[in-house]
N, C-alpha and C positions, 0 to 999 in steps of 0.2 A: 495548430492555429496560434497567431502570435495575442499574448495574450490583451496587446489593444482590441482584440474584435471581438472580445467578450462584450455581452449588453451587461454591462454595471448600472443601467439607469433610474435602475427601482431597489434600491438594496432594504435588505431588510436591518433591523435594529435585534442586535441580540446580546445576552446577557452573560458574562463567562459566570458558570455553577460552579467548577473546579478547574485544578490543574495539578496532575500529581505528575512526579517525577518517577519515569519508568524503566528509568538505570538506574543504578546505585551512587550513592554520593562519590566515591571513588573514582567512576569510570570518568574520560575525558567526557565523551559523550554525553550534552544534557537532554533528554527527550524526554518528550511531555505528551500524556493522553489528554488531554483538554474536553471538555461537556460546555457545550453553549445550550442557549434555553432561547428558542426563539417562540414570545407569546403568538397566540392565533396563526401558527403556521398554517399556511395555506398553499404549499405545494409538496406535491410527491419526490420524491426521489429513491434510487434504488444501490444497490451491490454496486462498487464497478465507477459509481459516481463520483465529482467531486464538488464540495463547498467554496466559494470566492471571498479570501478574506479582504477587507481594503483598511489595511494602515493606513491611519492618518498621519499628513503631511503639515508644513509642505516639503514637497519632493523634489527633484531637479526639474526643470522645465513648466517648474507653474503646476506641476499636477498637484492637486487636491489629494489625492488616495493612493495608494502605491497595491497593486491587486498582485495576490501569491494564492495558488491554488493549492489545495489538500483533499485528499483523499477522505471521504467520509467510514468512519470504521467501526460504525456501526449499521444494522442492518435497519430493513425501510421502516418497519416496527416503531424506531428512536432507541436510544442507547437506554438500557434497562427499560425495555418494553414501553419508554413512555416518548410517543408521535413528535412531539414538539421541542425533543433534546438532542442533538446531533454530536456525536465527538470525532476530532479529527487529533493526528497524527503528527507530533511539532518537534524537530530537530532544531537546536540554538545554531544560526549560521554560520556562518564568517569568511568573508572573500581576501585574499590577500596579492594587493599591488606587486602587477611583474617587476614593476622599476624599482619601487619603494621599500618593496616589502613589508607596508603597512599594512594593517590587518583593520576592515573594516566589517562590523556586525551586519549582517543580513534584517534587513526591516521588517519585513513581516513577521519573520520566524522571533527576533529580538523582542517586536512589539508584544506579539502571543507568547514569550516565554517570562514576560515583564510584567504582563497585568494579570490582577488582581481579584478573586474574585467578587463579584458584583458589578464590574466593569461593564460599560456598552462598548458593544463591537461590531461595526456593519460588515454584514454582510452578504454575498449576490450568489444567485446560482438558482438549482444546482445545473451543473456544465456536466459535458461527457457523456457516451453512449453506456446504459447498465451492460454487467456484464449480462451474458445470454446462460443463465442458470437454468436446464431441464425439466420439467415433468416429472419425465421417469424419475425416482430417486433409486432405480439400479442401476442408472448411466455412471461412469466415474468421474471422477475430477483430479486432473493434474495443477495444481500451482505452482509458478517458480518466483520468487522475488529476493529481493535485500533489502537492506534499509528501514524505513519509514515503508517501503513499499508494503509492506504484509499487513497494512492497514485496513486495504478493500478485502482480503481472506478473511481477517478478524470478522469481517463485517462479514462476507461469502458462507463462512463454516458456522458462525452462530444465525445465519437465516435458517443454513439447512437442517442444524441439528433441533436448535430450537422452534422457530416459527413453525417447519415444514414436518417438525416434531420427529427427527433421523433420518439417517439413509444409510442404502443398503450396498450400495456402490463402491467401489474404493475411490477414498479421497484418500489424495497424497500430495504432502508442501514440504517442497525444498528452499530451501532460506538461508539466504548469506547474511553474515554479519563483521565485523571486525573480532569481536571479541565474545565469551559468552555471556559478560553483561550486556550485552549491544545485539541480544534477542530479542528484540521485543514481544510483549506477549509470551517469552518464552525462560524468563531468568525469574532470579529468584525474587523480585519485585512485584511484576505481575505476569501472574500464570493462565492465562485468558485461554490461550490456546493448550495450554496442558488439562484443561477442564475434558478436553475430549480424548484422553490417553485410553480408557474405559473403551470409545466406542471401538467396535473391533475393525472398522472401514476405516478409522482416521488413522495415518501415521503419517510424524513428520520426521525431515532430514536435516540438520542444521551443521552448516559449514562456515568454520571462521576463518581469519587471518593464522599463516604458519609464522609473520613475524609483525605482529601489530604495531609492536613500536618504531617499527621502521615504513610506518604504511603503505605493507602488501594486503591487497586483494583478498576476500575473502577466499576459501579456497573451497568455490561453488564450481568449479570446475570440473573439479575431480572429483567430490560427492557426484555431481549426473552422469560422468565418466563410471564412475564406481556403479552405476547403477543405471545405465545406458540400455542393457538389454531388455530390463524390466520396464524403462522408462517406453524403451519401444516400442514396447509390445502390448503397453497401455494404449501408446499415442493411434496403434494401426487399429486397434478395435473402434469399431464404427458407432459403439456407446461413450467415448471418453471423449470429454470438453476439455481444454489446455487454457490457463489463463495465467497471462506474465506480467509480471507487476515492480515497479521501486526501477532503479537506475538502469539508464542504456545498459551499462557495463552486464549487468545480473543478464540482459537477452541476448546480449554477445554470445557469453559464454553457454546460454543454452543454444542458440543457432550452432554453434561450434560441436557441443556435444549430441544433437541432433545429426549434423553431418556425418560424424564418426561411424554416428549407431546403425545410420541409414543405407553408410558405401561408399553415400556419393551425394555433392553437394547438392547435384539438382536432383535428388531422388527426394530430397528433403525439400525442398523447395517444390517440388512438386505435392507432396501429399500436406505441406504446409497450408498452401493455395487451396487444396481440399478440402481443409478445415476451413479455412477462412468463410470460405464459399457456402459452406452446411452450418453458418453459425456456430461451429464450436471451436474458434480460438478468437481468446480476446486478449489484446493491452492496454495497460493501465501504466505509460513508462513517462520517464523525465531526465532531463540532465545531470 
């Protein structure tokens, strides 16, 4: 959906609580866990969803509000069990002119990595289908993402181990990054997702760049290549949900490594469709 046909018409008014920095001062990379605090919140939201934030303008064309969507990454509870605090997922932008080669800040992401806390901040939503998280908790869970994507997991894996109080299932998250400051959740800044090393169901996979400074591709590739048999023989058990998240690129290369595991492209595509069809594969992707 483009994102004019979003309804922005009723936004809420919210307040940024923090913003910590969740790479190391070192890494290129600025990324920010962010906790807004919206008073008398009075909608639901779940796993899977995302928050509308509207920078203030003005913007080209006379808009009032410049709207950038985020992944909410925490679960429906609110971030540390309290209903009316949401935190979302902020990479510092920056686009850079084919002609020029001038490098211009991303708005949204610039705005949220600028303010301050105590700041008002509108914002609309929430947007997106939740993911389709089970009952059973001996069903398993695959996640694959990169990026800012491992947002909706952060928020996925602390519904089920906390709210849902564990599970029995294998969950399993493979995660690309550039670098391993640029795990998030997962470096030595914040360990959100290492809290669940303990559970014997959780394990994760983490694949970086083999030459960052020269920006290659994480190499998520070859971690589901590496582990393609397994990965398979999770996806064909008729208990396991598959949930892809953070950039095209990251569902490339599992569509790729699916294919390999499968034979044959359309044999992948074929039980892909099956999942689709029985509610257990969901995306959560972006440019």
């Amino acid at each position: 959906m483009n994102l004019r046909e979003y309804d922005i018409s009723n936004p809420y008014t919210a307040t940024l609580l923090s913003s910590d920095r969740i790479t190391p001062p070192e890494s290129e990379a600025e990324v920010r866990h962010v906790v807004l605090e919206i008073p008398d919140c009075d909608f639901d939201y779940y796993e899977g969803q995302s928050i509308g934030v509207l920078a203030p303008g003005p913007h080209e064309f006379g808009n009032a509000h410049h709207l950038r969507l985020y992944s909410i990454a925490n679960p429906r509870g609110g971030e540390a069990g309290t209903p009316d605090r949401i935190s979302i997922c902020v990479r510092r932008c920056f686009s850079i002119d084919d002609i020029s080669g001038e490098r211009y800040p991303g708005r949204a992401s610039n705005f949220l990595c600028d303010a301050q806390p105590g700041d008002s901040i509108q914002v609309a939503g929430p947007f997106g289908v939740p993911f389709h998280i089970p009952e059973d908790n001996t069903s398993n869970l695959l996640m694959i993402g990169a990026g800012t994507g491992i947002a909706p997991f952060r928020a996925l894996v602390r519904h089920i181990y906390e709210t849902r109080g564990g599970w029995l299932g294998s969950v399993r998250l493979f995660y690309g990054a550039k670098t391993g400051m640029e795990l998030l959740y997962l470096n030595d800044v914040r360990k959100d997702l290492g809290l669940y090393y303990d559970n014997k169901s959780f394990q994760a996979f983490a694949a970086v760049s083999p030459r960052p400074h020269f920006d290659v591709a994480p190499a998520l590739d070859q971690k589901l290549a590496d582990h393609g048999p397994e990965i398979w023989e999770m996806i064909r058990n008729p208990k396991t949900h598959v949930y892809v998240g953070g950039l095209m690129d990251a569902d490339k290369k599992f569509q790729k490594a699916m294919c390999a595991a499968a034979g044959s492209e359309q044999d992948w595509i074929d039980l892909r469709a099956s999942l689709i069809a029985s509610n257990r594969y969901d995306e959560l992707l972006y440019e």
